[in-house]
PyMOL Python script that loads the backbone (N, CA, C, O; Angstrom):
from pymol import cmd

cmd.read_pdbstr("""\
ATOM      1  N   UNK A   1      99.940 114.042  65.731  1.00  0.00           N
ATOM      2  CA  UNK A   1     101.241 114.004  65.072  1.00  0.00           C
ATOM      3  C   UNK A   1     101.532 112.563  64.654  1.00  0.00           C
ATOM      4  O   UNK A   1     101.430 111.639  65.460  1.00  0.00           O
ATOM      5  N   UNK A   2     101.867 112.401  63.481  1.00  0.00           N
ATOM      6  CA  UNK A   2     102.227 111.004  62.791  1.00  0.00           C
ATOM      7  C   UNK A   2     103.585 111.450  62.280  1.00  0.00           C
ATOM      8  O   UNK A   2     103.744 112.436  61.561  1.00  0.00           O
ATOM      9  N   UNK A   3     104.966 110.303  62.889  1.00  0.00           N
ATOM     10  CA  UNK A   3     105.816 109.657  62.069  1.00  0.00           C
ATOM     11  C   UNK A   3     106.206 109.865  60.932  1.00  0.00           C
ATOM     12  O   UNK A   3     105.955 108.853  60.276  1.00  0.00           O
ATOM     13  N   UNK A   4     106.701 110.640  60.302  1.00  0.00           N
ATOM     14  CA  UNK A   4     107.324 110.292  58.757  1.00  0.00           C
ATOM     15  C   UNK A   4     108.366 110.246  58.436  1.00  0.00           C
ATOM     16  O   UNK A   4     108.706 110.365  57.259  1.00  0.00           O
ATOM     17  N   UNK A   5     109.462 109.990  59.770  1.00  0.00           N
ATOM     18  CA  UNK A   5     111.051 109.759  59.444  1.00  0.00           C
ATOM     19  C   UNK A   5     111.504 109.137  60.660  1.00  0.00           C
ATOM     20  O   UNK A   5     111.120 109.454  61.786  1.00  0.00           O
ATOM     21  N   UNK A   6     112.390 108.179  60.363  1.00  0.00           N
ATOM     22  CA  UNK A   6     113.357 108.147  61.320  1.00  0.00           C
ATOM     23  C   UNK A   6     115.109 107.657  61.121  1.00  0.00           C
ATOM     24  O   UNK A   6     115.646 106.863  60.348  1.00  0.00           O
ATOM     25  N   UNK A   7     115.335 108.030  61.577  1.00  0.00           N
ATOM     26  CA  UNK A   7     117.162 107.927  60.858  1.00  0.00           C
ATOM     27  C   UNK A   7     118.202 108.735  62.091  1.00  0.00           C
ATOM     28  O   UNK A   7     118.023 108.726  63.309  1.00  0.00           O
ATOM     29  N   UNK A   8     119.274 109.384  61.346  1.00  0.00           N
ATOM     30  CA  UNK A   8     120.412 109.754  62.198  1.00  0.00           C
ATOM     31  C   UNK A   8     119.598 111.077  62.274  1.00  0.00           C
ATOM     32  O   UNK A   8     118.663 111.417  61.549  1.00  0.00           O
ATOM     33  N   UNK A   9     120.306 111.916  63.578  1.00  0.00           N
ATOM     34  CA  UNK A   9     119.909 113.308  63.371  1.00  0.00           C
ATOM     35  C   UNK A   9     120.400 114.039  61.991  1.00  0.00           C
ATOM     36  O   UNK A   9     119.454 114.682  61.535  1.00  0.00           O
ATOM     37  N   UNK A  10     121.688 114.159  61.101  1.00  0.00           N
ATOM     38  CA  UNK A  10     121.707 114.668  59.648  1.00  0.00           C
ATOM     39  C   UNK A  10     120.688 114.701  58.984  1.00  0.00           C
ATOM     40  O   UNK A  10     120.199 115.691  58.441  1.00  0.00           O
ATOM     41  N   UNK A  11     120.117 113.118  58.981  1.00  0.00           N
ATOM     42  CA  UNK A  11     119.618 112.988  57.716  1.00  0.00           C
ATOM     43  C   UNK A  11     117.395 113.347  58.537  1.00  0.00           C
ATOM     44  O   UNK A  11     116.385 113.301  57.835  1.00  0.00           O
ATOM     45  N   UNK A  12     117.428 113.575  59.723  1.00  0.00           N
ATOM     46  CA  UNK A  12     116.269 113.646  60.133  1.00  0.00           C
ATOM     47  C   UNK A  12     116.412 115.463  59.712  1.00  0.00           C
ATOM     48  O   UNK A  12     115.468 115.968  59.104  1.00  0.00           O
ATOM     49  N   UNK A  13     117.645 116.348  60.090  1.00  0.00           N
ATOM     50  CA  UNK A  13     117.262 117.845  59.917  1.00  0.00           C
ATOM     51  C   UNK A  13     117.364 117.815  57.767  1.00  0.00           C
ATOM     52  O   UNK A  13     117.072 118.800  57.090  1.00  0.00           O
ATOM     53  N   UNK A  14     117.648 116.995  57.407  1.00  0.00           N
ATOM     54  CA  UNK A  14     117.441 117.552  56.222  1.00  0.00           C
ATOM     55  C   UNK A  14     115.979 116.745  55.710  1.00  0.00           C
ATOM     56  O   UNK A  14     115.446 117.020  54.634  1.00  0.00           O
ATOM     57  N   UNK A  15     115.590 116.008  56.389  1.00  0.00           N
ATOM     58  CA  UNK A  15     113.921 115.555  56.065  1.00  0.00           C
ATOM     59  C   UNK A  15     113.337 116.905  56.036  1.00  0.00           C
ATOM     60  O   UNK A  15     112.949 117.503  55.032  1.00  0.00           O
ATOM     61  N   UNK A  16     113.321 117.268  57.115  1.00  0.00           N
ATOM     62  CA  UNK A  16     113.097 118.534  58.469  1.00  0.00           C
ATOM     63  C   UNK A  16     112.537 119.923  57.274  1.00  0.00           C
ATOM     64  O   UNK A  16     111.477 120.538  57.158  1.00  0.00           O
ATOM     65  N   UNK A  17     114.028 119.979  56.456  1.00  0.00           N
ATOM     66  CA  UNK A  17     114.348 120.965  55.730  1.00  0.00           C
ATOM     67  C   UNK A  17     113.450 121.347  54.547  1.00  0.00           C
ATOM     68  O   UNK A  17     112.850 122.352  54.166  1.00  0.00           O
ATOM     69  N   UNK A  18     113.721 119.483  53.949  1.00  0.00           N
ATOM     70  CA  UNK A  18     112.560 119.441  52.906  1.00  0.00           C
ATOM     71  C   UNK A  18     111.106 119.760  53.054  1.00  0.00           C
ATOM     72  O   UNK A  18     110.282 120.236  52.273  1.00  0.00           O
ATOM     73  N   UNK A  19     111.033 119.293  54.473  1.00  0.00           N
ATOM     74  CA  UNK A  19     109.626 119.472  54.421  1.00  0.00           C
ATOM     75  C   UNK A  19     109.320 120.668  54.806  1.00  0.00           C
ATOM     76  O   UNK A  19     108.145 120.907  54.527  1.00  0.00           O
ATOM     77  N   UNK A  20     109.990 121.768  55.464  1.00  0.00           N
ATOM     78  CA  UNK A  20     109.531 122.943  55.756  1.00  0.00           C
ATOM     79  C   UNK A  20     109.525 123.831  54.312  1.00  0.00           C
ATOM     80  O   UNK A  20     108.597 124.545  53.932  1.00  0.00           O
ATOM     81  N   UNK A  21     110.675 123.621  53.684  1.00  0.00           N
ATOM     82  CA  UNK A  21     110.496 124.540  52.315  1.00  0.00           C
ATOM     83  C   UNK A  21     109.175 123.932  51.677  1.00  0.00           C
ATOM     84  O   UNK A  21     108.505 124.886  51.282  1.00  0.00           O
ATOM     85  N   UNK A  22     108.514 122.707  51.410  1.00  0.00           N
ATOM     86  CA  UNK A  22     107.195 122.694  50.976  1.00  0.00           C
ATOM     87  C   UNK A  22     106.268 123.357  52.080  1.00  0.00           C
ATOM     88  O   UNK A  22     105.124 122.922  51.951  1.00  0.00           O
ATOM     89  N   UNK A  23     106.342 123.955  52.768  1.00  0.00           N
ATOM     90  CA  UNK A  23     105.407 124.874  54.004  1.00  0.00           C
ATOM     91  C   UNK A  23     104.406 123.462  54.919  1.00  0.00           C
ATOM     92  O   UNK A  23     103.227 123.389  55.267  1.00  0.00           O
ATOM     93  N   UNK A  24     105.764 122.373  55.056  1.00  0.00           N
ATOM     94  CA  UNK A  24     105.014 121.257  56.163  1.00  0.00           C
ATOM     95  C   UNK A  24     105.794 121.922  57.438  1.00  0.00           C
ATOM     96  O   UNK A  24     106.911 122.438  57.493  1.00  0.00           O
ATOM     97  N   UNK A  25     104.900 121.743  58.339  1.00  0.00           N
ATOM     98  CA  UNK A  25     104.856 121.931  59.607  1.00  0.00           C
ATOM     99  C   UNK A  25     105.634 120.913  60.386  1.00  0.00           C
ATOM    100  O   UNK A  25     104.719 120.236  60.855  1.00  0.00           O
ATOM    101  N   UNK A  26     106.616 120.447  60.764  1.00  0.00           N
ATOM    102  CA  UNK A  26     107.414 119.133  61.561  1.00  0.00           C
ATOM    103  C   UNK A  26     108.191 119.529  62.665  1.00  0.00           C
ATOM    104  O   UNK A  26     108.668 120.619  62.981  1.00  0.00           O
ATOM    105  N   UNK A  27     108.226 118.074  63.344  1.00  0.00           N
ATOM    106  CA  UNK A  27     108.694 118.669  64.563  1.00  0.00           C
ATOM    107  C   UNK A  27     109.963 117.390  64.778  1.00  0.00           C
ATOM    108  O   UNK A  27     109.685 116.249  64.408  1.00  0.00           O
ATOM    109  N   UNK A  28     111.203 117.656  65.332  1.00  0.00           N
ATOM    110  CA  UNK A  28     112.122 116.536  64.903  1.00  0.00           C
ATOM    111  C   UNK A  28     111.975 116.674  66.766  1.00  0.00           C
ATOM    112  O   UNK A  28     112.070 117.611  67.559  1.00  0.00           O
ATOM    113  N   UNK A  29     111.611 114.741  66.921  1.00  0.00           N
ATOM    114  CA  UNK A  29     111.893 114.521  67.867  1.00  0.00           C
ATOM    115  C   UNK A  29     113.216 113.607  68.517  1.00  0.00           C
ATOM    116  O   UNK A  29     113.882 112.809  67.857  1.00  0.00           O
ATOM    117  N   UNK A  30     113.457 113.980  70.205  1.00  0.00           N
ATOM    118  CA  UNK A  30     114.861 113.171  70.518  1.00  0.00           C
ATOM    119  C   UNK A  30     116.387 113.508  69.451  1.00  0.00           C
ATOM    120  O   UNK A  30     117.369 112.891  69.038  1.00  0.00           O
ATOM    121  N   UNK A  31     115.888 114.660  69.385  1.00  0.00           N
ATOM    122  CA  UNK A  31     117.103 115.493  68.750  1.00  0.00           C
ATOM    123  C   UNK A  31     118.415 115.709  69.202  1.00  0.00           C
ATOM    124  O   UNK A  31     119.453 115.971  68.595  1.00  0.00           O
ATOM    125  N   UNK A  32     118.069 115.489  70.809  1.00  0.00           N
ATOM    126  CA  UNK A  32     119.317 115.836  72.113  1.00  0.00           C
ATOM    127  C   UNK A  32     120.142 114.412  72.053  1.00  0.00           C
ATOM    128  O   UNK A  32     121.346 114.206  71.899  1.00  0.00           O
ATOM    129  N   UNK A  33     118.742 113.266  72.280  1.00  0.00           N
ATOM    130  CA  UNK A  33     119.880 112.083  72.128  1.00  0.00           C
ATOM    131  C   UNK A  33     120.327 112.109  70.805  1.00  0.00           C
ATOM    132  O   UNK A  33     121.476 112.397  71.141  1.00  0.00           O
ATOM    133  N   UNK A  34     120.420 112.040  69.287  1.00  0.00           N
ATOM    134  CA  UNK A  34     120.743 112.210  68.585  1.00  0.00           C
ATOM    135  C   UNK A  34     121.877 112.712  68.646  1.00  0.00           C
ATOM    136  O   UNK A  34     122.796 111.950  68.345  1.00  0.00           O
ATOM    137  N   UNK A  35     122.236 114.118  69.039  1.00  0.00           N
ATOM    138  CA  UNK A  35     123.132 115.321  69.021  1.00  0.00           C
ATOM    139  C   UNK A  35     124.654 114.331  69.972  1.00  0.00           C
ATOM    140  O   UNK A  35     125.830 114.198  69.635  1.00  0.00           O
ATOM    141  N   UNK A  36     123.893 113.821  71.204  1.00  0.00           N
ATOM    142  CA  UNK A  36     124.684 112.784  72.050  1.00  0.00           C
ATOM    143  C   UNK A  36     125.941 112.279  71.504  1.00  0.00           C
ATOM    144  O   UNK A  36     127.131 112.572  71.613  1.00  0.00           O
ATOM    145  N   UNK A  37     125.158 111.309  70.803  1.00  0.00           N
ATOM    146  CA  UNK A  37     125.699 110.204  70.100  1.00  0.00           C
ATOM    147  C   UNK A  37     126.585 110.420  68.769  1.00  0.00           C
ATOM    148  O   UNK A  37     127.239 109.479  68.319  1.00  0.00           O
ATOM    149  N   UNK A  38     126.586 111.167  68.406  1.00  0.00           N
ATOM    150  CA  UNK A  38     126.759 111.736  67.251  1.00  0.00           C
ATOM    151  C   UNK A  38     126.464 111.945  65.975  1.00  0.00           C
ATOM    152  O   UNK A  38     126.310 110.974  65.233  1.00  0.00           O
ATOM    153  N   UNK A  39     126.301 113.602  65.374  1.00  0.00           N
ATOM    154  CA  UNK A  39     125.090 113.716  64.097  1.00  0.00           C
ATOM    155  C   UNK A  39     125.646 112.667  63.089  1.00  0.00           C
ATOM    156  O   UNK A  39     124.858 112.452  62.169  1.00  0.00           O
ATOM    157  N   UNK A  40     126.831 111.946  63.033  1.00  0.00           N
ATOM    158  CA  UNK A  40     127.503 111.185  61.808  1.00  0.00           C
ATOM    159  C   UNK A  40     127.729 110.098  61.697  1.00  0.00           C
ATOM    160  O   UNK A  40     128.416 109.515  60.859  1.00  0.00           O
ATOM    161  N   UNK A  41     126.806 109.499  63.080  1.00  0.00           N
ATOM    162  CA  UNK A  41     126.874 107.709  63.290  1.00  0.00           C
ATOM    163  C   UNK A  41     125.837 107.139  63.135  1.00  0.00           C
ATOM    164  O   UNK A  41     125.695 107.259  64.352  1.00  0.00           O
ATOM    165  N   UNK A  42     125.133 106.730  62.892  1.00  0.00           N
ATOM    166  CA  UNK A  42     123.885 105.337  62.595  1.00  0.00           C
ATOM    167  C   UNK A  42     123.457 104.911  63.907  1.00  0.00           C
ATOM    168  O   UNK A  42     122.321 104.583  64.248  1.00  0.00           O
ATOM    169  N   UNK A  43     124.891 104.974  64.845  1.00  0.00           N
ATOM    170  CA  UNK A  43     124.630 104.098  66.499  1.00  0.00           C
ATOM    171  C   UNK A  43     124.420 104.922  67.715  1.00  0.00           C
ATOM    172  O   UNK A  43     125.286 105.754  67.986  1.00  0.00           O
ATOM    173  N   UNK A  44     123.681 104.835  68.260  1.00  0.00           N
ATOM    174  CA  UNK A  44     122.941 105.444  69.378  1.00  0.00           C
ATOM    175  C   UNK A  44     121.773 105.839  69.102  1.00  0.00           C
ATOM    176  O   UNK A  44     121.207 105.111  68.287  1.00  0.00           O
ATOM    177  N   UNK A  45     120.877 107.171  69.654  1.00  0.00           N
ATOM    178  CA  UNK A  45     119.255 106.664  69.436  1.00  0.00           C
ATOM    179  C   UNK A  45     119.124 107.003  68.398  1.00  0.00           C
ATOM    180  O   UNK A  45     120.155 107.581  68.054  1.00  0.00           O
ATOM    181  N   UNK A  46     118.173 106.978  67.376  1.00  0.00           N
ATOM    182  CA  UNK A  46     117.378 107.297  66.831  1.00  0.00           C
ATOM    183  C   UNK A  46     116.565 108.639  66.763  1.00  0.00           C
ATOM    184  O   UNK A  46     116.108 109.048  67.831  1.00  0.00           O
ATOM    185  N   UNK A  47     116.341 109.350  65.649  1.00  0.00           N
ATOM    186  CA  UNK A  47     115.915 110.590  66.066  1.00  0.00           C
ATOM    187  C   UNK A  47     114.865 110.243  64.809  1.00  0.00           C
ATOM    188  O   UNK A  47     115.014 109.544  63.807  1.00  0.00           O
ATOM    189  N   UNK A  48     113.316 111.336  65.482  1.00  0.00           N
ATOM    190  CA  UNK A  48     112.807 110.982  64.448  1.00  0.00           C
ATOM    191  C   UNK A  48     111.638 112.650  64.209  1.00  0.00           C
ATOM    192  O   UNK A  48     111.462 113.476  65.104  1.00  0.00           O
ATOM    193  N   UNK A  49     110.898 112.749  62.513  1.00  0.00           N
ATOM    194  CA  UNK A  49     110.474 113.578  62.179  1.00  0.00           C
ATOM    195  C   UNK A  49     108.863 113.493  62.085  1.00  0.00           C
ATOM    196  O   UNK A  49     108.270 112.651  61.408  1.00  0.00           O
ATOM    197  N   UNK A  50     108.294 114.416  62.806  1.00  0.00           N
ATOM    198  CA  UNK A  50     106.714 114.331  62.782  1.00  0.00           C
ATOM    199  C   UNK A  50     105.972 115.683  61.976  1.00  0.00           C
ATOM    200  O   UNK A  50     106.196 116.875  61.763  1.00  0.00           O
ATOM    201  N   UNK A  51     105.323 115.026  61.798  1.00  0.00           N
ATOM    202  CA  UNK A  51     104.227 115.847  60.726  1.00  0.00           C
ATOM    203  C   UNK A  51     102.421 115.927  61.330  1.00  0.00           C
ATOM    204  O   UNK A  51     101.732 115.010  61.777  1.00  0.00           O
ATOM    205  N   UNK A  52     102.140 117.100  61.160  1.00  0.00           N
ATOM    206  CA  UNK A  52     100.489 116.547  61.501  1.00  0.00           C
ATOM    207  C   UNK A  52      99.859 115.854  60.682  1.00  0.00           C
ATOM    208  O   UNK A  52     100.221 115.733  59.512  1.00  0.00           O
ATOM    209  N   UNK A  53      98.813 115.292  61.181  1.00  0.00           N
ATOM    210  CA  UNK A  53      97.982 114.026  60.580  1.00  0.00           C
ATOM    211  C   UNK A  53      97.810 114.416  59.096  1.00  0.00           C
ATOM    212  O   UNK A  53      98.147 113.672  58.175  1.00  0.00           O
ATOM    213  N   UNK A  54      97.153 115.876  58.898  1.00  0.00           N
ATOM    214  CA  UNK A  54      96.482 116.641  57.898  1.00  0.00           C
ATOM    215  C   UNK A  54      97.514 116.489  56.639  1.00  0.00           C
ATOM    216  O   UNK A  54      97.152 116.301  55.478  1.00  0.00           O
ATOM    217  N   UNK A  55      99.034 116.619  57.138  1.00  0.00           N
ATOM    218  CA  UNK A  55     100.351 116.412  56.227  1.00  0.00           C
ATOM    219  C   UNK A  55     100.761 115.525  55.945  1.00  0.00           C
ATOM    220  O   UNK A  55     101.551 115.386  55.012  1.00  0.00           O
ATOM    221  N   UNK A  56     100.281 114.525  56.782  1.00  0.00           N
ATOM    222  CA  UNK A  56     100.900 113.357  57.010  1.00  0.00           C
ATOM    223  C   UNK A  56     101.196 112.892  55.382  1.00  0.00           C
ATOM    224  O   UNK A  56     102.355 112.534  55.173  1.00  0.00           O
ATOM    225  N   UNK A  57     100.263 112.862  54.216  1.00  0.00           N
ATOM    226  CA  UNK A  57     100.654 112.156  53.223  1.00  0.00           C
ATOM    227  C   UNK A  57     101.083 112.567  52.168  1.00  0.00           C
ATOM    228  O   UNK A  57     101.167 111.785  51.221  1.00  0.00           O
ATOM    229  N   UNK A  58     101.466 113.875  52.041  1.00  0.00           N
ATOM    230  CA  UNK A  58     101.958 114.813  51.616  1.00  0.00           C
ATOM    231  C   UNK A  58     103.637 114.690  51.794  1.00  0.00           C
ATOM    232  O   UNK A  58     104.370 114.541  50.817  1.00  0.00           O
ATOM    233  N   UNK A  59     104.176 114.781  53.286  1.00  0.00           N
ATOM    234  CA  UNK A  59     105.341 114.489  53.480  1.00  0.00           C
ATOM    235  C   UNK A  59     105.723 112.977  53.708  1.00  0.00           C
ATOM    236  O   UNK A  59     106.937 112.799  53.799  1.00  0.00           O
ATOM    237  N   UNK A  60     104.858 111.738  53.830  1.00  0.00           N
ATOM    238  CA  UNK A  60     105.536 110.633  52.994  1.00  0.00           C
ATOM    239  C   UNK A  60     105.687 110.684  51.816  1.00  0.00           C
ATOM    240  O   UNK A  60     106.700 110.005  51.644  1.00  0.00           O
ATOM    241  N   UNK A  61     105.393 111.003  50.952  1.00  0.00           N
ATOM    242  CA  UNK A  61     105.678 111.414  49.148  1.00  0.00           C
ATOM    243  C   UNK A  61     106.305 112.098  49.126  1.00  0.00           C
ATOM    244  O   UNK A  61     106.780 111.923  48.004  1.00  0.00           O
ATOM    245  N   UNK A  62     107.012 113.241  49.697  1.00  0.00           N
ATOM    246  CA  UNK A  62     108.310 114.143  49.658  1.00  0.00           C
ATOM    247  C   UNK A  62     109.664 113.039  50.210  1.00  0.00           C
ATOM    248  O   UNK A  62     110.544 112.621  49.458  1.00  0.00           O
ATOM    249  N   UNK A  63     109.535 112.689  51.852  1.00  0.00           N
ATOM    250  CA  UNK A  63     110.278 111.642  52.277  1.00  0.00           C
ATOM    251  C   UNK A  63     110.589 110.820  51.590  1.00  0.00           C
ATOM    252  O   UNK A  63     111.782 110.592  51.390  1.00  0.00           O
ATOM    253  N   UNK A  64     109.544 110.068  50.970  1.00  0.00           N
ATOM    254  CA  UNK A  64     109.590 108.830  49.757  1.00  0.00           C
ATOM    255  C   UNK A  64     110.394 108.854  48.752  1.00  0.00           C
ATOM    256  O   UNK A  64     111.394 108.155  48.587  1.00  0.00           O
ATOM    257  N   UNK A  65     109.887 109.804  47.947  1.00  0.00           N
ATOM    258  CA  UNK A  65     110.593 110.197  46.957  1.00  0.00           C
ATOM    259  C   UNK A  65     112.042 110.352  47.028  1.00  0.00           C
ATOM    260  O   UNK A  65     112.673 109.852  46.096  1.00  0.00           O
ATOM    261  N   UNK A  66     112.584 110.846  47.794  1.00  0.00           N
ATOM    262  CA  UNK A  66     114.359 111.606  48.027  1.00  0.00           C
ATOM    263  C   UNK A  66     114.934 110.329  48.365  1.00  0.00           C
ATOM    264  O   UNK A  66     116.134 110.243  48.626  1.00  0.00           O
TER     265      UNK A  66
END
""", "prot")
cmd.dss("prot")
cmd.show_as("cartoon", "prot")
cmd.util.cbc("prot")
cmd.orient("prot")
């Protein structure tokens, strides 16, 4: 699993989103601390979106792009 997002939880489930409607496989991690802190602040952890290796460059060019 490789990295291809990291941000607030909002903006990690709509990575999430994008990439599942192209049929990528992701997995949003530290979603709970995210949820914590709140989905609408910048401050507290970090939540982030993984992709398998195989996708990996596929969903940086979707990520990228938006």
């Amino acid at each position: 699993m490789k990295e291809v997002f990291e941000g607030s939880l909002w903006e990690a489930e709509i990575v999430k989103g994008l990439l599942q409607s192209d049929g990528i496989k992701c997995t949003v991690y530290d979603e709970t601390m995210g949820a914590v802190t709140s989905p609408y602040l910048t401050v507290g952890g970090s939540v982030k979106v993984f992709v398998g290796e195989d996708d990996y460059v596929r969903a940086h060019d979707i990520v990228s792009s938006r």
